[in-house]
N, C-alpha and C positions, 0 to 999 in steps of 0.2 A: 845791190838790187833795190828796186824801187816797187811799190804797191801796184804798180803799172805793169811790173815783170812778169806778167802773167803764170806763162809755162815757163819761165825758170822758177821760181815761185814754186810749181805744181813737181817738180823735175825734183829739187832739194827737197818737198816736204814728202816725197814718196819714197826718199831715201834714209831719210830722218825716220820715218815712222812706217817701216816695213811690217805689212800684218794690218795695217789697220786702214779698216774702210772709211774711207772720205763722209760717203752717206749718213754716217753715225756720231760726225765729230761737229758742234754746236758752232756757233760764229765766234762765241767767246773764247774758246779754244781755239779757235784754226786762227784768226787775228795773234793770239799771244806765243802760238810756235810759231809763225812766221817774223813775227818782229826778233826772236832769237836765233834766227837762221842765221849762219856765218855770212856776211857780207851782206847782211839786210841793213840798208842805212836809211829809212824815211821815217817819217814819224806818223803813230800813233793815228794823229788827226788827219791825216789823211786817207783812213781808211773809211770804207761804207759799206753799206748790205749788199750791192752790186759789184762790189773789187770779192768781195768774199764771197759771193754768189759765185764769179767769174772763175776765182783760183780754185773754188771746191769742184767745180765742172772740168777745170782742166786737171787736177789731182786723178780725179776718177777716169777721168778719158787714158791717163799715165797710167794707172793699174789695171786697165782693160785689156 
């Protein structure tokens, strides 16, 4: 998976971190569980405030 992968991205971290609201979790954190999701392979610099904006919107729309 890529930083692009949006809702898989949002699919894996809702399964990773069952219980916990998207809403409450900082960019520092949700950036650093997603680089250690199984099969996340991009790096780092590729990430921004708008991919993390994007994955925390689709995280929360997954536990809705």
């Amino acid at each position: 998976m890529k930083w692009t992968d949006i809702n898989d991205l949002a699919i894996e971290l809702a399964e990773a971190h069952p219980g916990v609201d998207p809403l409450k979790i900082n960019f520092v954190d949700l950036m650093n569980w997603v680089i250690v999701l199984p099969g996340f392979s991009d790096e780092a610099k590729h990430c921004g405030e708008k991919i993390l904006e994007a994955i925390q919107q689709a995280w929360i729309d997954e536990v809705a």
